[in-house]
N, C-alpha and C positions, 0 to 999 in steps of 0.2 A: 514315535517320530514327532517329534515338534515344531511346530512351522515356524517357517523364516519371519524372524520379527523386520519391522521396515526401517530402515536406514534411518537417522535422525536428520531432518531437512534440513539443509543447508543454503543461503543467500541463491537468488537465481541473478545473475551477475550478466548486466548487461553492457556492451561493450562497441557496440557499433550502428550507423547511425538508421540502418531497418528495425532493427530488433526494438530501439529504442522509440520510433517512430509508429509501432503498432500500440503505443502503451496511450495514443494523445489521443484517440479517440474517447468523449465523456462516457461512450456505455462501457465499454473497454476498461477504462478507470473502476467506473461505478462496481461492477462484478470482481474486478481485484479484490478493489475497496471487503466485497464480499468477501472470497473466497480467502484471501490471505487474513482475513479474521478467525479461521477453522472451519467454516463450513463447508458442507460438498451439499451444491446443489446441479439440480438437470439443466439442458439448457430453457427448457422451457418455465421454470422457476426465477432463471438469471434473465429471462425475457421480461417479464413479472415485475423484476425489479426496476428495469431501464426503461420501459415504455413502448418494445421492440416485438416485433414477431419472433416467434422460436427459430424460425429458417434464419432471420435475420442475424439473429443471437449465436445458431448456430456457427453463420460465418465467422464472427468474432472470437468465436470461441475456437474453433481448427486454426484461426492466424496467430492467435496467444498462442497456442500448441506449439507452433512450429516453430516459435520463437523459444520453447522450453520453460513459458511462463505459468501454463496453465498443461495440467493432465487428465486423463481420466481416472476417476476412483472407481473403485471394484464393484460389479454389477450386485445389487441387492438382491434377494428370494423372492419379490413380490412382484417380479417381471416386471419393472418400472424401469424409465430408458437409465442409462447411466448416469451418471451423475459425474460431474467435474469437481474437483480440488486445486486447489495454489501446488504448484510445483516444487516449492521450496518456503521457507518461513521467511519469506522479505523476498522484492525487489530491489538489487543498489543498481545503478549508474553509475560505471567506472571514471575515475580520473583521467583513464588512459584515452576515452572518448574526446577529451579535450583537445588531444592530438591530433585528429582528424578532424577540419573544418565541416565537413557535413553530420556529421555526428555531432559535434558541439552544435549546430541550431539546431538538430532535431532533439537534444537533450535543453536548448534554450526553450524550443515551442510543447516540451513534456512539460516541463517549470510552469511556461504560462496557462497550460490545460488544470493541474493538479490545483495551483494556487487560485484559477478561474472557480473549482471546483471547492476549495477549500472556502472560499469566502461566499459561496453560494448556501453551504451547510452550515457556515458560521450564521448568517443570517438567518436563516430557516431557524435555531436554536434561539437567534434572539426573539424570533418572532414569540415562541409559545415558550420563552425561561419564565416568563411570572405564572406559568401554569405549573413548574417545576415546582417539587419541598424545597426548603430554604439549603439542605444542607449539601443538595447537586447543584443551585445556583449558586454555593459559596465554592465548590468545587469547582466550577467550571468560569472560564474565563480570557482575557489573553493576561502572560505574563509577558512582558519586555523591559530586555537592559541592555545597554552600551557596556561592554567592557575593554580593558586593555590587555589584550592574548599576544604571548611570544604564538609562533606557529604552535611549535614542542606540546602550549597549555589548548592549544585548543584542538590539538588532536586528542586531549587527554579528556577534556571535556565531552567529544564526541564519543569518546570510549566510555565512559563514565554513565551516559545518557542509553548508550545503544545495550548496556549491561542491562539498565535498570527496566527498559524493554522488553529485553528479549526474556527476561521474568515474566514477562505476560504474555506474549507474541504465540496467536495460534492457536490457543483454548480451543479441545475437542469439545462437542459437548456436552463429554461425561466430565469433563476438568474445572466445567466454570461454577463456580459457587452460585448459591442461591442468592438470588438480587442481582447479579452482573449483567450488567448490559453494555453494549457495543459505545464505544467513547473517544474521537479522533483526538490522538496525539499527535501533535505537527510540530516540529520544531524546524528553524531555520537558523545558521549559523554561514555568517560572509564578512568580509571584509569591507569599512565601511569608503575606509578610502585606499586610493590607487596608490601601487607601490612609488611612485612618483613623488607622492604628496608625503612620505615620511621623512624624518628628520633626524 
C-alpha cells in the first residue's frame, strides 16, 4: 500500500474583509514572509523570528489558521511540538474584495503594512549591500518603468511574471540548490492615471 501523496498547493484566496485584515499585522506578515518561502516551523521558532513570545505567536498563528492561511504540518519523531506550514503556495487578494467597501480598506491598510514592510527590508539590504560579493549587488536592486498597457497587455504581463514565479515558489528544503538563499521579489503593477484623465 502506498501512501497518499499531498495535493499540489494551490493559491489560498482571499476574499473578504476579516480574512484579509488578519494578514496587516507585521508578525503575521513576517512568519508568511517565512512560511510561504517552504519552510515549516514551530510556533516557538516563528516567535524567534518576530520578537514575540510563543504564547503570543501562538495566537497569531490559530487566527492565520482560521482564516485557512497557515496549517499544521505533520508531527516529527523527536517529540518536538508541531510545526506549521503555508496553507497553499501564495496568498492573492481577490478583485472581487473590491466590491465590498470594508474589504477594500482592509485590503488598502494589507498594501500599507506589506509595503511599510517592504521598504523596511529594502533598507536593511542597503544597509549591509557593500558587505555583499559584487555579483548579488549587481543582482539586486529596484527595476522601474512607465509603460503604455491596453488592460488585455497587462493582464498578460501579470501572467507572464506570476509563471516565472511560480518556477520558484515554495522550495522544500530538499529542492533548493546549493548557495540559494531567501530573495524578496516585489513587484507592483497600477494604473497611473484615473480613468477620467484618458483620451
Amino acid at each position: 500500500m502506498t501512501p497518499r501523496s499531498r495535493k499540489k498547493p494551490q493559491p489560498v484566496v482571499l476574499d473578504d474583509a476579516r480574512s484579509i485584515k488578519a494578514l496587516t499585522h507585521p508578525a503575521r506578515l513576517a512568519v508568511i514572509d517565512e512560511l510561504y518561502s517552504g519552510r515549516e516551523l514551530t510556533a516557538t521558532e516563528c516567535a524567534e523570528i518576530v520578537g514575540l513570545s510563543p504564547s503570543a505567536m501562538s495566537y497569531h498563528l490559530r487566527a492565520l489558521e482560521r482564516f485557512g492561511i497557515v496549517t499544521r504540518a505533520e508531527a516529527g519523531q523527536d517529540g518536538r511540538e508541531r510545526p506549521w506550514r503555508a496553507a497553499g503556495n501564495s496568498v492573492t487578494v481577490t478583485a472581487a474584495a473590491a466590491g465590498s467597501r470594508i474589504a477594500h480598506a482592509a485590503s488598502a491598510a494589507l498594501a500599507t503594512s506589506v509595503l511599510r514592510r517592504l521598504g523596511d527590508r529594502f533598507g536593511a539590504w542597503l544597509d549591509r549591500s557593500a558587505e555583499e560579493s559584487e555579483p548579488w549587488q549587481e543582482a539586486s536592486g529596484i527595476s522601474s518603468a512607465t509603460l503604455w498597457l491596453t488592460l488585455e497587455e497587462a493582464q498578460q504581463v501579470e501572467r507572464e511574471l506570476e509563471q516565472i514565479v511560480a518556477r520558484y515558489r515554495g522550495r522544500a528544503t530538499s529542492k533548493r540548490p546549493a548557495g540559494a538563499r531567501r530573495v524578496s521579489l516585489d513587484i507592483l503593477m497600477f494604473p497611473l492615471d484615473a480613468p477620467t484623465d484618458l483620451h
